[in-house]
C-alpha positions as CSV (number, residue, x, y, z in Angstrom):
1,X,11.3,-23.5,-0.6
2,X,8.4,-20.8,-1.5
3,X,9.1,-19.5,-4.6
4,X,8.0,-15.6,-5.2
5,X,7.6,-12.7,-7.9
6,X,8.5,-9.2,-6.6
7,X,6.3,-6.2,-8.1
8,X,7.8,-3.3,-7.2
9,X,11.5,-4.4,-5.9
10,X,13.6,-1.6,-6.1
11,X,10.7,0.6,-3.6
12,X,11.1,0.8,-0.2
13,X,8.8,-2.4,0.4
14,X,10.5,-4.6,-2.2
15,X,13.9,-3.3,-1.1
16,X,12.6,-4.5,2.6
17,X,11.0,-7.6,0.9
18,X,14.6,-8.9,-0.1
19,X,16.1,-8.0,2.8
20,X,13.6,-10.5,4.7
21,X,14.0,-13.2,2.0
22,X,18.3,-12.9,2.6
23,X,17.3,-12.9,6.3
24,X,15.8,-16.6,6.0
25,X,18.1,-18.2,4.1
26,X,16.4,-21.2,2.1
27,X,12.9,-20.4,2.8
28,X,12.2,-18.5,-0.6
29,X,13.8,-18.4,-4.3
30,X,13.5,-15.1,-6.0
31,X,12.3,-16.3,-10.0
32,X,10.8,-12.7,-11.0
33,X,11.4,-9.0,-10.2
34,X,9.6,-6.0,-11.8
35,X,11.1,-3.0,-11.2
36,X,11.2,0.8,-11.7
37,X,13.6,3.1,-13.6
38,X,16.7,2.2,-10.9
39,X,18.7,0.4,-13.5
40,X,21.8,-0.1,-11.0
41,X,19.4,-1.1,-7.8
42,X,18.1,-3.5,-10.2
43,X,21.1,-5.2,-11.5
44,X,22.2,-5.7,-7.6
45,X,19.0,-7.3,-7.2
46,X,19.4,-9.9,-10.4
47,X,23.4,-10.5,-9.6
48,X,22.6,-11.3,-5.9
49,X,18.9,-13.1,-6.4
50,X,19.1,-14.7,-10.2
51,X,15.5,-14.8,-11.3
52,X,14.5,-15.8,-14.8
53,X,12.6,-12.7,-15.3
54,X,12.6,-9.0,-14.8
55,X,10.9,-5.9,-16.1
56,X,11.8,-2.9,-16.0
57,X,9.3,0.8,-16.2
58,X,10.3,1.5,-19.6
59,X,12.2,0.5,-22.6
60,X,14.8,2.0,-22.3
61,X,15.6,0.8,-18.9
62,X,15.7,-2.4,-19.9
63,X,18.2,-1.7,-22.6
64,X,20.0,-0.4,-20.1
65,X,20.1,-3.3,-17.5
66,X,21.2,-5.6,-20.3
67,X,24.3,-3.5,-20.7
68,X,24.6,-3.5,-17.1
69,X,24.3,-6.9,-16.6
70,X,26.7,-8.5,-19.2
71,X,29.1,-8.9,-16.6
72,X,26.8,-9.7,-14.0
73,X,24.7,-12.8,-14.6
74,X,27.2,-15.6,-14.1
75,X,25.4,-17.3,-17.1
76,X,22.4,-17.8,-15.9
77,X,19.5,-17.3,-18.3
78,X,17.4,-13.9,-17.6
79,X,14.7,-12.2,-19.8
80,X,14.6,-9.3,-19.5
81,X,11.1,-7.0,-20.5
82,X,9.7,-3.5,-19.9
83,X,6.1,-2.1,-19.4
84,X,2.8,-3.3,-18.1
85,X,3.3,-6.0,-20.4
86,X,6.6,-7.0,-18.7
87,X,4.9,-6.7,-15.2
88,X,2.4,-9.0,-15.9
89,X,4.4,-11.8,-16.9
90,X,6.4,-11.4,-13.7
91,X,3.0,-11.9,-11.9
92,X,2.0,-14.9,-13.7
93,X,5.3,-16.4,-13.8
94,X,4.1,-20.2,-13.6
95,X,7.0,-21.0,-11.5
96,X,5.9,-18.2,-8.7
97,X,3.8,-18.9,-5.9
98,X,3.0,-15.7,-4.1
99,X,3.4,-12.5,-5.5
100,X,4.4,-10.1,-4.1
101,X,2.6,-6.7,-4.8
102,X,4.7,-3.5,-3.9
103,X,4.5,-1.7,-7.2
104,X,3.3,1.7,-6.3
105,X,0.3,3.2,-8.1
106,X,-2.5,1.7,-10.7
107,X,0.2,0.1,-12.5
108,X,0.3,-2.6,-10.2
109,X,-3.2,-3.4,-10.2
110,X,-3.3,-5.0,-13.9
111,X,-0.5,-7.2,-12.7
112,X,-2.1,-7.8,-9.1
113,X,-5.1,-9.1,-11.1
114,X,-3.7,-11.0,-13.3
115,X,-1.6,-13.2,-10.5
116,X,-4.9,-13.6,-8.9
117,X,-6.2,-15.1,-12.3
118,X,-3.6,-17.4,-13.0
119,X,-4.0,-19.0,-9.0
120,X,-1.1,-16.7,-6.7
121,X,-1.3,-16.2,-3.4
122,X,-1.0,-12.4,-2.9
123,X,1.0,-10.5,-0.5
124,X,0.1,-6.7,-0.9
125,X,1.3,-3.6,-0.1
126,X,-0.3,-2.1,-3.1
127,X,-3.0,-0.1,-1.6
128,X,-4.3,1.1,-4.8
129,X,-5.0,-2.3,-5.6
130,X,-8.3,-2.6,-3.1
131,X,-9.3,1.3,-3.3
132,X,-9.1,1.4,-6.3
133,X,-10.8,-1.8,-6.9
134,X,-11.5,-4.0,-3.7
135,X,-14.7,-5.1,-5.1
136,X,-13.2,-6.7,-8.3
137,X,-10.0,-8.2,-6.9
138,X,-11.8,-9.2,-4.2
139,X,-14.9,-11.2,-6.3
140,X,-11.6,-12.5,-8.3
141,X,-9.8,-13.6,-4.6
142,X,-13.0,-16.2,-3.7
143,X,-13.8,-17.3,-6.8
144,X,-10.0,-18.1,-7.7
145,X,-9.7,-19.3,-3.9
146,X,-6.4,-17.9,-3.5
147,X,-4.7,-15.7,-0.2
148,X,-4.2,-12.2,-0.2
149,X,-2.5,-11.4,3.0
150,X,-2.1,-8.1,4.0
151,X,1.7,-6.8,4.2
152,X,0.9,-2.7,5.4
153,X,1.3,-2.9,9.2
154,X,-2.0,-1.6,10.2
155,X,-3.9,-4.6,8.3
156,X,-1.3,-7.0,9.0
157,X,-1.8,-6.3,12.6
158,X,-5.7,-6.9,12.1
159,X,-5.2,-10.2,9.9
160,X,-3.1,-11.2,13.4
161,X,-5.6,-10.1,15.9
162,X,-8.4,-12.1,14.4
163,X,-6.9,-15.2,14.6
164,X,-8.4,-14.9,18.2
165,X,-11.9,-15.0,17.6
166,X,-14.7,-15.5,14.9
167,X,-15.9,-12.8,12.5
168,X,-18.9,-12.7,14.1
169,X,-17.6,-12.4,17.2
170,X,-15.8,-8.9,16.5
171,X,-17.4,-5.8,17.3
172,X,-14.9,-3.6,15.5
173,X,-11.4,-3.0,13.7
174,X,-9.4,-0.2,15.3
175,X,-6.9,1.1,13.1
176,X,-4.4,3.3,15.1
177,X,-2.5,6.2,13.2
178,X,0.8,8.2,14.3
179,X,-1.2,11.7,13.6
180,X,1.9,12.1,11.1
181,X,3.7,15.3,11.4
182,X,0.9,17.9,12.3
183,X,-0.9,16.2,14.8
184,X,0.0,19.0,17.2
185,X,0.0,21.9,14.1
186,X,-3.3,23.9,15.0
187,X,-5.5,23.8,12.0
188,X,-5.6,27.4,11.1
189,X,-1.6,27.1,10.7
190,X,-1.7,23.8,7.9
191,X,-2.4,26.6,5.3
192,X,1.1,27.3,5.6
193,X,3.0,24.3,6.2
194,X,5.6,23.1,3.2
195,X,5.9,20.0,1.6
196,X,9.2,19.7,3.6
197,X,7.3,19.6,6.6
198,X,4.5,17.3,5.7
199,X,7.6,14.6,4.7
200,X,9.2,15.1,8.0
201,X,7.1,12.0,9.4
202,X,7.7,10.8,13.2
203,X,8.0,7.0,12.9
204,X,8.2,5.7,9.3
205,X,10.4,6.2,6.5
206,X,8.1,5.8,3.8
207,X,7.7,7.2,0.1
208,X,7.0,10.7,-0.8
209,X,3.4,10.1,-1.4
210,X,2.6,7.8,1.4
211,X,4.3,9.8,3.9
212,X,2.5,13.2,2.6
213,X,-1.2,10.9,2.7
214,X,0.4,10.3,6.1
215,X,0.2,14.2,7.2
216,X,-3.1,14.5,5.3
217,X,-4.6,10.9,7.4
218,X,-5.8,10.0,3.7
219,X,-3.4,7.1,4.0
220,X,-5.8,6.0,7.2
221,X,-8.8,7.0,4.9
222,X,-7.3,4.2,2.5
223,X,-6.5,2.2,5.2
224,X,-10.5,2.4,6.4
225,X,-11.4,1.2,2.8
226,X,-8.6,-1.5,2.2
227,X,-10.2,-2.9,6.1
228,X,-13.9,-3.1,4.5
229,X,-12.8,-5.2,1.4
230,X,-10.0,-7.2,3.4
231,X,-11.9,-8.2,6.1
232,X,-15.7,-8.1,4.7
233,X,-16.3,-5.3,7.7
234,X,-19.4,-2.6,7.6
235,X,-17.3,0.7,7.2
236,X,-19.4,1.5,10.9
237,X,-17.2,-0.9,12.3
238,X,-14.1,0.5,11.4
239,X,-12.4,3.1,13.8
240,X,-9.7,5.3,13.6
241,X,-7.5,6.2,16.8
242,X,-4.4,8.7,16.7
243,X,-1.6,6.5,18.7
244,X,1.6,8.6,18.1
245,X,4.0,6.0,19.4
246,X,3.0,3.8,16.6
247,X,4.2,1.1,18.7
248,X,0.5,-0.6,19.1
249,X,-0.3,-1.4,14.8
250,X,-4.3,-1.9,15.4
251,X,-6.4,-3.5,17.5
252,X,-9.6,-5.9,17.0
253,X,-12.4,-5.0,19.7
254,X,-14.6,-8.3,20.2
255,X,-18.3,-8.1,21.3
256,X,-17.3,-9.2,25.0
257,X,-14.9,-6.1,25.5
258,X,-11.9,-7.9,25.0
259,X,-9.3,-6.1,23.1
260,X,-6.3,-7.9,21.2
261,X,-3.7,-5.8,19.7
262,X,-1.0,-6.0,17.7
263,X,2.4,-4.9,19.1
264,X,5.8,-4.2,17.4
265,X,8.8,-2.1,16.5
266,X,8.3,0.4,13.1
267,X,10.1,-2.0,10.8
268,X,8.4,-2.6,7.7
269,X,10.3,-6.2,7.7
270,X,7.8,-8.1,10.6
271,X,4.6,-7.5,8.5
272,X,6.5,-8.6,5.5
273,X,8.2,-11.8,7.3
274,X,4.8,-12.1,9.0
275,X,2.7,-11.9,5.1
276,X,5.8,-14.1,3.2
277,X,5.5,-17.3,5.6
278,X,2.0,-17.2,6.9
279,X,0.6,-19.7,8.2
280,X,3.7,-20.3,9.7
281,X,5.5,-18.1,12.6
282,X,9.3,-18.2,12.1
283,X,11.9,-16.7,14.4
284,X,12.8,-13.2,14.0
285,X,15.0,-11.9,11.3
286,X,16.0,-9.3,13.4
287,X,13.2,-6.8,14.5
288,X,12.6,-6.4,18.0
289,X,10.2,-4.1,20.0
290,X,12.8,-1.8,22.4
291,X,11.3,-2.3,25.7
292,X,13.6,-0.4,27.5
293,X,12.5,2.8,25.3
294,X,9.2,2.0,25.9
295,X,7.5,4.4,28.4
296,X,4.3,5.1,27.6
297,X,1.1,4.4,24.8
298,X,-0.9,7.4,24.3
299,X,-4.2,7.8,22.5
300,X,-6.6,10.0,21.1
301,X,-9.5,11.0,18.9
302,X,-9.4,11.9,15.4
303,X,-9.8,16.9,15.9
304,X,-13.2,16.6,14.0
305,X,-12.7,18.7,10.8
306,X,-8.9,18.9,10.9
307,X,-8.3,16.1,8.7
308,X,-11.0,16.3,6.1
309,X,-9.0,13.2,4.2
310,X,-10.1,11.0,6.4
311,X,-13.8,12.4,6.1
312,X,-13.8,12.0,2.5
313,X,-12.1,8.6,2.3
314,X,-15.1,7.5,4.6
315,X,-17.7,9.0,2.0
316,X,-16.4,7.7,-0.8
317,X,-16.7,4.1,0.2
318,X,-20.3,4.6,1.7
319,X,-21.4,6.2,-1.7
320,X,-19.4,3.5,-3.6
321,X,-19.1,2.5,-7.3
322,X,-16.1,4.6,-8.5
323,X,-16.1,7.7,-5.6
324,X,-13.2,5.2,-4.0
325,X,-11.1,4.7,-7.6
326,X,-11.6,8.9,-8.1
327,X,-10.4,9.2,-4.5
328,X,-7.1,7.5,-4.9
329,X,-6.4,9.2,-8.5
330,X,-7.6,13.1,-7.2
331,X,-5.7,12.1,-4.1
332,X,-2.2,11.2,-6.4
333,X,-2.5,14.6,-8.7
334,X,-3.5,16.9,-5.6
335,X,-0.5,15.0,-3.7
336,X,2.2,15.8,-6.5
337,X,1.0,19.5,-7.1
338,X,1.3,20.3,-3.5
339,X,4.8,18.9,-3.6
340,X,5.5,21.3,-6.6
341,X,4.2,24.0,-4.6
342,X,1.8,24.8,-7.4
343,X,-0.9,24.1,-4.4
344,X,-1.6,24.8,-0.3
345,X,-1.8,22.0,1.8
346,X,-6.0,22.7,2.1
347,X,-5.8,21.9,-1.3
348,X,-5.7,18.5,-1.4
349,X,-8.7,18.2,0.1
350,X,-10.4,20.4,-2.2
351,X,-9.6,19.2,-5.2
352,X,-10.5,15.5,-4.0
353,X,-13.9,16.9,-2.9
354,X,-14.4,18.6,-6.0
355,X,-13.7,15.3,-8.2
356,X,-15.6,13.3,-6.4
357,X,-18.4,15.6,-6.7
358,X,-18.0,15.5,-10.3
359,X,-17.4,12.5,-11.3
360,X,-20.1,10.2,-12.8
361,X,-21.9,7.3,-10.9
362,X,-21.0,4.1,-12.3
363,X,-20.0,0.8,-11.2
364,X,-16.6,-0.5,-11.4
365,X,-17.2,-4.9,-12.5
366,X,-13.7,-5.0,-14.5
367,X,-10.1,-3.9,-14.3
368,X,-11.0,-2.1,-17.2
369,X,-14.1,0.0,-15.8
370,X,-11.4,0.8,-12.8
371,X,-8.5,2.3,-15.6
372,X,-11.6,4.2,-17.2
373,X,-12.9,5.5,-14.2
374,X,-9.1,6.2,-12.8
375,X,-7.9,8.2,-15.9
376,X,-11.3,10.4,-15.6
377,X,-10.7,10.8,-12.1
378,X,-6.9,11.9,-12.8
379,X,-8.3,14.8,-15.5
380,X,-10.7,16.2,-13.9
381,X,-8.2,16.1,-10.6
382,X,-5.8,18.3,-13.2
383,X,-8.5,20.6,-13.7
384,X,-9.3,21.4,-10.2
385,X,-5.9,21.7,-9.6
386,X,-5.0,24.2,-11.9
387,X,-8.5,26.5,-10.9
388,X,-7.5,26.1,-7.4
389,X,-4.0,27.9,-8.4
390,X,-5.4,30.0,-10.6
């Protein structure tokens, strides 16, 4: 029985996680959750998985779920914490084996690093985590000698299709993207759209964030430089292909024109199964590929200038130091004011460029330099923000 911390279990992928982990009865014990401000998700989660820890956002959440508990706990002994502090002894609970990290935003990444530190195995769907900071968690991955395995579909598909060949056998990582909701929205019109439209995604039910990253393709710009640190790949060898069934997750392209791709339905729950029992393949638990609804698999190119995201994702990395850790904070404020309507969908973009070409060239060699550089990157994203609305 593989025994796990949760970071981030009351979001979409730690909901998903749990679901999995009921799905495979005996496989895995639950002994530490961290969760949000959902004090009566959270109590679910404790009566029905009794770890011996959990943290909640805040203070006064955790007050909170000890009142809602006191019924609940069947006399089992729980602490219960709050904060980053809390967080972080979830990660490097002794007891837990692989962490999982689903915690959305920079919050996570203290935690992430710390499980690292103290041995974990790592399954992430944090992608703040290597944007932020791929360079530092990934120095800490070797040199602790641990396995981060890669829970978002696009990079779980790519951790599957290498298992065919050698790394230096591979001539490059596609990453396929749906288009998200205005891949068909000429570009003069995206000055227009609403936030409602831009979380109207196709395929995935995802967070308000991801899923508007998702209309922008900065989610595949993240994507491009999660690929580079997870799989040690030049960023030239990293492609981008709109594939609006989102049935195909990514594809690996090996130097003798063979192509090996990674098929399945858009259920969250096979890239988690796939990243919670690796090396192991273990019947389903329940997610299935609908062939009889599948007719066709289109594809196509990237509109050159439509999705300046994307663009600016790719610049970051090739520049470097902490371009990639601005991108990811700019890219969180410019995300939030467009879904106040205090900014135009164009917007984002331009405040990201506009950090980015302010912020100062330095280089990122602790978790520390990366909360500096993030917090900088956040007020001068504020700043542009407000000019733009102004």
């Amino acid at each position: 029985m593989k025994r796990i911390s949760i970071l981030g279990s009351t979001g979409s992928i730690g909901r998903q996680c749990l679901d999995v982990v009921e799905s495979l009865s005996g496989r895995f014990q639950v002994v530490g959750l961290a969760a949000g401000s959902n004090v009566a998700l959270a109590a679910e989660q404790v009566a029905r998985h009794h770890p011996s820890i959990v943290s909640m956002a805040t203070e006064s959440a955790a007050r909170e779920l000890c009142g809602a508990l006191k019924s609940r706990t069947n006399g089992h002994t729980l602490e219960i914490l709050f904060g980053a502090e809390g967080i972080e002894r979830v990660a490097t609970l002794p007891e837990a084996e692989t962490v999982v990290s689903a915690a959305v935003g920079v919050v996570g990444l203290g935690a992430t690093y710390q499980a690292i530190e103290h041995g974990k195995n790592i399954a992430l769907a944090n992608k703040e985590v290597l944007v932020a900071a791929g360079e530092v968690v990934m120095a800490a991955v070797r040199r602790r000698g641990v396995a981060l395995l890669p829970v978002d579909s696009e990079h779980n598909a790519i951790h599957q299709c290498l298992r065919a060949g050698e790394q230096r056998e591979v001539k490059r990582l596609v990453l396929t993207a749906s288009g998200g909701p205005f891949r068909e929205t000429p570009a003069a019109q995206l000055a227009k759209v609403t936030p409602e439209q831009a979380l109207a995604h196709p395929n995935w039910k995802m967070g308000r964030r991801i899923t508007a990253d998702s209309a922008t393709l900065m989610n595949k710009g993240f994507e491009v430089i999660e690929a580079r640190w997870l799989f040690g790949m030049e960023l030239e060898k990293i492609h981008v292909l709109i594939h609006p069934q989102s049935t195909i997750h990514s594809m690996v392209e090996f130097v003798d024109g063979s192509i090996v791709a990674q098929m399945g339905p858009t259920d969250m729950r096979m890239p988690i199964q796939y990243a919670l029992t690796f090396p192991e393949r273990v019947p389903s638990n329940g997610c299935a590929l609908d062939w009889g609804a599948l007719r066709q698999l289109d594809f196509e190119q990237v509109p050159p200038g439509k999705f300046p995201c994307l663009e600016l994702a790719r610049e970051a990395l090739r520049k470097g130091g902490a371009l990639p850790c601005a991108l990811n904070a700019a890219d969180e404020i410019a995300v939030a004011a467009f879904l106040e309507r205090r900014l135009p969908f164009p917007g984002i973009a331009r405040v990201i460029e506009r950090v980015l070409e302010r912020m100062p060239r330095t280089a990122l060699r602790t978790v520390d330099d990366v909360l500096a550089a993030d917090s900088e990157a956040r007020r001068l994203a504020r700043e542009e923000a407000t000019r733009q609305k102004g």
